[in-house]
C-alpha positions as CSV (number, residue, x, y, z in Angstrom):
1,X,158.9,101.7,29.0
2,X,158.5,103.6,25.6
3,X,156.4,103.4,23.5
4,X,157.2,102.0,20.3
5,X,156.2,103.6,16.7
6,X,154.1,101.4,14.8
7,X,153.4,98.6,17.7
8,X,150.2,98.1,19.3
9,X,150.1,97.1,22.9
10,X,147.1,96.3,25.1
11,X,147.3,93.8,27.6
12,X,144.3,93.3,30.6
13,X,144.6,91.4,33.4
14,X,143.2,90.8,36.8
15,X,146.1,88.5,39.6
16,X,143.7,87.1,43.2
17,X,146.9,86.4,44.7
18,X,150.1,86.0,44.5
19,X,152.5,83.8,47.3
20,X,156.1,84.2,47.4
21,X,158.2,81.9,49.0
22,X,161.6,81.7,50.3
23,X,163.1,85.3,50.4
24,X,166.9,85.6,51.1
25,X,166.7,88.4,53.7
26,X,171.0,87.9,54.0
27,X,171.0,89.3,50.0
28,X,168.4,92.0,50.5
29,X,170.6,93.0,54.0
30,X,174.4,92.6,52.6
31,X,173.9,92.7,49.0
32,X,172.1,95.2,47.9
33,X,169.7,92.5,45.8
34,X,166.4,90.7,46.2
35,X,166.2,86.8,45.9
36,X,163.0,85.1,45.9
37,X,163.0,81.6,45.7
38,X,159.4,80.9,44.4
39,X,157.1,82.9,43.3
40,X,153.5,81.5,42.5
41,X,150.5,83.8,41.0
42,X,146.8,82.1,41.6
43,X,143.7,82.4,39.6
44,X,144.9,85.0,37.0
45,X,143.4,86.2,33.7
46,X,145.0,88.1,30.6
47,X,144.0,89.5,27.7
48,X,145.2,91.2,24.9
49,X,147.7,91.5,22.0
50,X,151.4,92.5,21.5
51,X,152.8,92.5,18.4
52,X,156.8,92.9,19.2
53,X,158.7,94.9,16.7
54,X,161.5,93.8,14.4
55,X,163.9,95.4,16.3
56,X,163.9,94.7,20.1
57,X,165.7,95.7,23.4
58,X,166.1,94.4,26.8
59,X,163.2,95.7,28.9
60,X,164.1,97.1,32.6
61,X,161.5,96.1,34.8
62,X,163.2,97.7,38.2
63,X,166.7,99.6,39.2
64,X,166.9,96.9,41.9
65,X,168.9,93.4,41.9
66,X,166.0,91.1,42.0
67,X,166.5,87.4,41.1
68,X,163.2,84.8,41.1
69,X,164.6,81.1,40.9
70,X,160.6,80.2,39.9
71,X,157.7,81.6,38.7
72,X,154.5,79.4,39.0
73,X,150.9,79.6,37.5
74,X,148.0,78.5,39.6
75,X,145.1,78.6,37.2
76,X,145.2,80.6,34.5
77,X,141.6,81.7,32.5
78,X,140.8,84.0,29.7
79,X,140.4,87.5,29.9
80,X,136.8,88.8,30.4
């Protein structure tokens, strides 16, 4: 990702685990694309701030094909 004139970003964080269930291995083998059906992140922390600028874009996290049907928070705490 660019960065952006004019925007600060800083974000922190720290993740103990993350679980991921149910991953379509016929998609990742025929298909060219990764489906996980869950995806549940455990005893995270964030801090920070984003300010988002008037104008935005789509971001691109990866080339690949990769589709989460959920994304779950275990506990979440603030940042240190």
């Amino acid at each position: 990702m660019q960065p952006v004139p004019g925007v600060d970003r800083h974000l922190n964080g720290k993740i103990s685990s993350v679980r991921i269930n149910g991953i379509g291995l016929m998609r990742i083998l025929f298909k060219n694309g990764i489906y996980l059906r869950e995806v549940i992140v455990s005893n995270c922390s964030i801090d920070g701030r984003i300010q988002f600028p008037k104008k935005t874009t789509p971001p691109i996290i990866s080339g690949e094909n990769i589709r989460i049907g959920s994304i779950l928070f275990g506990h979440i705490g603030p940042g240190t």
